[in-house]
Structure formats: structure tokens, C-alpha cells
N, C-alpha and C positions, 0 to 999 in steps of 0.2 A: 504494500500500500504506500502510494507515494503523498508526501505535504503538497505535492502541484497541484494534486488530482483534487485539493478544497481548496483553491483560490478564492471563486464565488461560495461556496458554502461558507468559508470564514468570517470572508467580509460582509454577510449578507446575519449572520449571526451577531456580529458584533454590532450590529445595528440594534438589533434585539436586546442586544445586554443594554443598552442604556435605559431601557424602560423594568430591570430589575429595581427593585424595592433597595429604597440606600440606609446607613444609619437615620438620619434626621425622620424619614419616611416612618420606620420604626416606632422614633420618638410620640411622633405627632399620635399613631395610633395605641401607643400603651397611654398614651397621658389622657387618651378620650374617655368622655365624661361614662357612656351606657354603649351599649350594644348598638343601637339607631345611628351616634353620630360616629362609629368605625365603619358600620357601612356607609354613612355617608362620604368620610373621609376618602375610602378607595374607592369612589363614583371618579375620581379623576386618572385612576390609574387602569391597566388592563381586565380587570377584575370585576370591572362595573358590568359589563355584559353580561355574565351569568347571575352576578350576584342580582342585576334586575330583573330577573326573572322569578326571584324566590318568591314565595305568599308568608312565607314565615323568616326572619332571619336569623332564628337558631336552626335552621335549616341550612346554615353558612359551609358545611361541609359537601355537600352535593354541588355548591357550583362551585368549590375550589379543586373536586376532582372533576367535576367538567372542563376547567380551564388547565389543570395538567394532562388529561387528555388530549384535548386541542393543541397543544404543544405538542407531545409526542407525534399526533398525527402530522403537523405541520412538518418535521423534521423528516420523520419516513418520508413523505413525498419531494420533500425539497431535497436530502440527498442522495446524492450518486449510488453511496455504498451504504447499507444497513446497519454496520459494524459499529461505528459512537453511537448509532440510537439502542441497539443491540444490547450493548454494555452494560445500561442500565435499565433498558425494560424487560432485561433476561428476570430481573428477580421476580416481574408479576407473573412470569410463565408457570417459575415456582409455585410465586403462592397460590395462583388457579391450577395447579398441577395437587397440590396440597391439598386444600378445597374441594376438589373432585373423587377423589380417594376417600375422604372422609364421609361424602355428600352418598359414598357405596356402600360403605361401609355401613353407615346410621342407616340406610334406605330413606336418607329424608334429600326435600329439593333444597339444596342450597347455592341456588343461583344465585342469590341478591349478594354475597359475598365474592362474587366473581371480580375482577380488574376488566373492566374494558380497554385497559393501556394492552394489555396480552393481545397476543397472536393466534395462541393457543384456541384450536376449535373442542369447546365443551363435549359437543355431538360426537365427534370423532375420539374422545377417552372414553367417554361415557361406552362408546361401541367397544373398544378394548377390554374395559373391565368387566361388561357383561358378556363376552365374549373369549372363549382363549381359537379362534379361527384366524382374530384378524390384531396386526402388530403394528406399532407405530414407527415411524421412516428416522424420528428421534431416539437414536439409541438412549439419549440421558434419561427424557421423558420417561423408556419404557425399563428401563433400567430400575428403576424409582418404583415405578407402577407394580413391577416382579416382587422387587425387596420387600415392598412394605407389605404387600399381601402374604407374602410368605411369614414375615415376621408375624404380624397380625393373628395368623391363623396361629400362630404356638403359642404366641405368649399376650395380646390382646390389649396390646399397649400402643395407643394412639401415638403419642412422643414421638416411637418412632418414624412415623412416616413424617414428621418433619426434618428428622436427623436424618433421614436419607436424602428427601428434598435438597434441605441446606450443601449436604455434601457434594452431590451433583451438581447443585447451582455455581458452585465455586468452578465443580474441572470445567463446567460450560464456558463461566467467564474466563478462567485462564484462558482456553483455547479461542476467545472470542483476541485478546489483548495481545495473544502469539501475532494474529492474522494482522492485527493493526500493527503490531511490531512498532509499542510509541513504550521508551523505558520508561517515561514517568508514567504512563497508567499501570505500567508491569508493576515499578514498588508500590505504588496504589495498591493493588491487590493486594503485593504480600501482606504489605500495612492491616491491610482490612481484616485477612486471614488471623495476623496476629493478634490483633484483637480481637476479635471473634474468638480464639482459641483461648488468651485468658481469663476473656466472661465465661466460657461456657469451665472452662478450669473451677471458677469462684463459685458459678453456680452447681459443677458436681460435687463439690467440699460441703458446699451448705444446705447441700438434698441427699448428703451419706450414704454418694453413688461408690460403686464398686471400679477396681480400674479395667472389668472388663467395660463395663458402659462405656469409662474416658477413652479409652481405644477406638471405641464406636464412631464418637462424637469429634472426636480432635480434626481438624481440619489437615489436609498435606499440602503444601505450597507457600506456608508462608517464609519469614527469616529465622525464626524461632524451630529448631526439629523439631517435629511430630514426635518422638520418642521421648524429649526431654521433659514434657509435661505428667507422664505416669511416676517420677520422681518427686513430683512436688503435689500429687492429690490429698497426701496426710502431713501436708506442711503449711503453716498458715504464710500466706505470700504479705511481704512488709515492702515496703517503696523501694528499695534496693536488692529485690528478690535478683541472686545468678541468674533467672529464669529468663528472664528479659533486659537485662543489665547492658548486652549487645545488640539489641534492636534496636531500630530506627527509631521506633517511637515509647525509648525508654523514662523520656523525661515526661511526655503526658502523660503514661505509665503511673508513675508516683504520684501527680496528683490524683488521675482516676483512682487509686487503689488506698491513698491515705480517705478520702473523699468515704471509700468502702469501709475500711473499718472502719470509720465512726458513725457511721449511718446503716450499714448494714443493707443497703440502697443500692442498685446498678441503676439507678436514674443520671446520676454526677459520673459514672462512670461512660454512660450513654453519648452524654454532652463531650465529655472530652474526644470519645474518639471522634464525634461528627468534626471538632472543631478542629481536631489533629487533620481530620481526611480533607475538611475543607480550605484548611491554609494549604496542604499537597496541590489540593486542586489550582488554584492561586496563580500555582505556577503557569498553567495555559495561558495565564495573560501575557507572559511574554513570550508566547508562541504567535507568530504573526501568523500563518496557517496551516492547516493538518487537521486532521479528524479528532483530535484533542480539543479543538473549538468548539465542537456541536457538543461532545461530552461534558465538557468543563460547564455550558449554558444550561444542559439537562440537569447536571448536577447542582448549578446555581439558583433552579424553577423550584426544582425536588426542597433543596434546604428551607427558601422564601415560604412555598408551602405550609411547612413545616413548620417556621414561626408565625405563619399566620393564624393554622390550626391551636397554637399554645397564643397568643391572645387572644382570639374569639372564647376560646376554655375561660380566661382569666377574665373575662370580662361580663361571660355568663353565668359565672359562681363569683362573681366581685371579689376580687385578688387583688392585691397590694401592687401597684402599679410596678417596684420595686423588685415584688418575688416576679412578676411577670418577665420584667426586663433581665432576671438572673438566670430564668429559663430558655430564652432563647440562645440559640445557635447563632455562629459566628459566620456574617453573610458573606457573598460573593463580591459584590459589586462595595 
């Protein structure tokens, strides 16, 4: 994949990032008075379209994933190659891959939980699992699909079919960031991976998981081995655990984890990694162009999102404008 081959997707994106949500943007909306005058406040930004459509505005969540929809849509048809929208709409493939396993499992309809961002055709798993005739052309997908049934039938534990999910989701991305062949989305993943692999560490310690589970569950690819973590399941991890003491992201590391013991909370721990991945991200701004632009934009939609959903919460259970502003993530723009 070559940087020439998004000249006009670059430039054409970076038009776009100017109308990202800025610090002061933020401001205005944690400091508003009710509910009424935050959606009034974003009538000026991209967000007015759907949001005027609502009959209720605690219905605020329905037109902010109609408007990250519209985006992803936007970007599939605008670029050449699939691979930076890919990147990061692999993970709703998961979670409607997720969701449909489960929705066979219970025998109940659970459409309403589905991602419209996904690719993934319902009808065509739904024909898989009620069927062993016919296999899907996704090896991950059906890979997932096997495991978890298999698991399922012996030991009847839901969990799993997210830890297979999760697991596959990862080799997907890997091989999605091989194809783009861009290094900073590659330490991105590992990054990710490794975090990813110390929450799920903290949280088999605090649910007095066995280490065959942790074997299960550990992620392969990040900077951290895969084997080093069944040495530290019966050890309590302190800010300067050997464990992570040579990763990338040793120093958010200690805050997220002093943050944990004393809160006993993976909420502070949540924020740090967003804020770690999203100063990574950062770095695409001084990528004039390459497929790193359309990701670096998706990932900058996805976070805005993300604090928009954590005001509107704050603003509908009346939160201290304060604990609001301490919950948001760390923007793009």
C-alpha cells in the first residue's frame, strides 16, 4: 500500500478534521446549564442533523450513532482501499459476530443490539449456526463460530464466546495493519494488545481465575510475551511491576494501575489507555498523507463520540461539571 495512492483521501479528510469538537467546544458544553441548552449548543456543529430529528433528547444516543455511522459510511465510499476504515470497524464485526452466537444460543431475537457500522450479514451466520451444510468464506468469523459452540456445549459458559471473539479480533487487525504496512498503526496494536492483556491480567486476579483461563484469554502480539503474564497471576502488580517495566506504555502503566489499587476500579484505568492510544494517534498529524489519515479521523469521530456520550450521562443524572470534565478523554483535534 502506497502514501501516493491517498493524496485526495488525505487532503479531502483533513478538511473534515476541522469541524472535530476542540477543547473550548468541550468547555462550553460541560459548563451548560440542562440537557435542552447542550443540544442547543451542538445545533451549530455537525451533530444538529440527527440530533433534530429526536422527539425526546434523552434519546441523545440514537442520533450520535447515527452520525458515526454516517461517517463510516462516508469513508467506505470515499476511499480507494477499505483497509483504514477496516481497522476500526473490524471491532463491530466482533461485536455483531458476538451478539449472534449468543442471540442462538438464548433462542431469543436480538437484533436491536446489532452495529449497523458492521459489514457482517446477520442472515448469513444466523444460516451457519443453524446449519453445519453451509461455512462462512471468513475463516476468523467461523473460526469463533466452531470454538464457542464447542466450548458452550461442555462447559456452558457464555464468557467464552467473547474471549474467542476478542482473540480473533486482534489476529484480524494484525493482518489488516500487515496489509497497510504503516509502523505506527503496527505499535498501535501492540500498544493496544498490551493493555488489553494487563486488564484482562487484573481482572483474572480479582475473579480467582485459574492460569489455565489466563492462557485462554492473554492476547499474542503485543510487546509484552504472552508467557510472561502466567508468572504474575498470584502476584499483586505495583506501578513498577518487571511485567511491563519495558513497554512502550510503561509510564501510563503506573498511573492506570496506582489509579487501580486504590479504587479497585478499571474505569481510570480505561481512560489512561484511551489517552495513551490517542496521543499515538496524534502522531498522523504529521503525516501529510497515507491511509493513516482516514484512521487517525475515524479514531478522532470514535473518541468525540465518546465524550459526548459521558456529558449527555452527566448532564442527565446532574454531575458536577468538574467530575464531568475529569471523565473525558483526551481529544484529537
Amino acid at each position: 500500500m502506497k502514501n501516493e495512492d491517498f493524496i485526495y483521501q488525505s487532503s479531502t479528510t483533513r478538511v473534515k478534521e476541522k469541524n472535530l469538537l476542540k477543547r473550548q467546544d468541550y468547555e462550553r458544553l460541560i459548563d451548560s446549564n440542562d440537557l435542552e441548552e447542550l443540544i442547543r449548543l451542538l445545533s451549530d456543529t455537525v451533530y444538529h442533523s440527527e440530533l433534530s430529528k429526536l422527539d425526546n433528547p434523552k434519546l441523545y444516543d440514537k442520533a450520535l450513532s447515527k452520525e458515526l455511522e454516517n461517517t463510516y459510511k462516508y469513508f467506505y465510499e470515499m476511499s480507494d482501499s477499505v483497509l483504514p476504515v477496516k481497522f476500526l470497524a473490524v471491532q463491530y464485526d466482533y461485536h455483531n459476530l458476538k451478539v449472534l452466537i449468543k442471540e442462538y444460543l438464548k433462542g431469543e431475537d436480538l437484533s436491536y443490539m446489532l452495529s449497523d457500522i458492521s459489514d457482517i450479514d446477520p442472515e448469513e451466520i444466523r444460516k451457519v449456526l443453524n446449519s453445519d451444510d453451509f461455512k462462512l468464506e471468513n475463516e476468523h468469523y467461523q473460526k469463533v463460530i466452531d470454538e464457542s459452540l464447542e466450548d458452550f456445549e461442555n462447559n456452558h459458559d457464555p464468557q467464552m464466546i467473547d474471549i474467542y471473539a476478542d482473540r480473533e479480533y486482534f489476529v484480524e487487525l494484525k493482518e489488516i495493519v500487515d496489509q497497510m504496512n504503516s509502523k505506527l498503526l503496527k505499535e498501535y496494536v501492540e500498544d493496544l494488545i498490551d493493555f488489553t492483556n494487563v486488564q484482562t491480567l487484573l481482572r483474572a486476579q480479582k475473579q480467582g481465575k485459574d492460569l489455565e483461563f489466563l492462557e485462554k484469554v492473554i492476547i499474542d502480539g503485543g510487546t509484552i510475551e504472552k508467557d510472561a503474564y502466567s508468572n504474575y497471576l498470584f502476584t499483586e502488580l505495583d506501578e513498577d511491576s518487571p511485567l511491563f517495566t519495558s513497554s512502550r506504555i510503561y509510564y501510563r502503566l503506573k498511573d492506570a494501575i496506582k489509579s487501580y489499587k486504590m479504587t479497585s476500579s478499571l474505569s481510570e484505568f480505561e481512560k489512561q489507555k484511551d489517552d495513551y492510544l490517542m496521543n499515538k494517534i496524534k502522531e498522523i498529524r504529521k503525516i501529510t498523507y497515507g491511509p493513516e489519515v482516514i484512521t487517525g479521523y475515524l479514531f478522532a469521530k470514535e473518541t468525540e463520540i465518546k465524550n459526548l456520550r459521558i456529558i449527555f450521562v452527566g448532564k442527565i443524572n446532574s454531575l458536577d461539571p468538574d467530575f464531568i470534565r475529569g471523565k473525558l478523554r483526551l481529544g484529537y483535534a
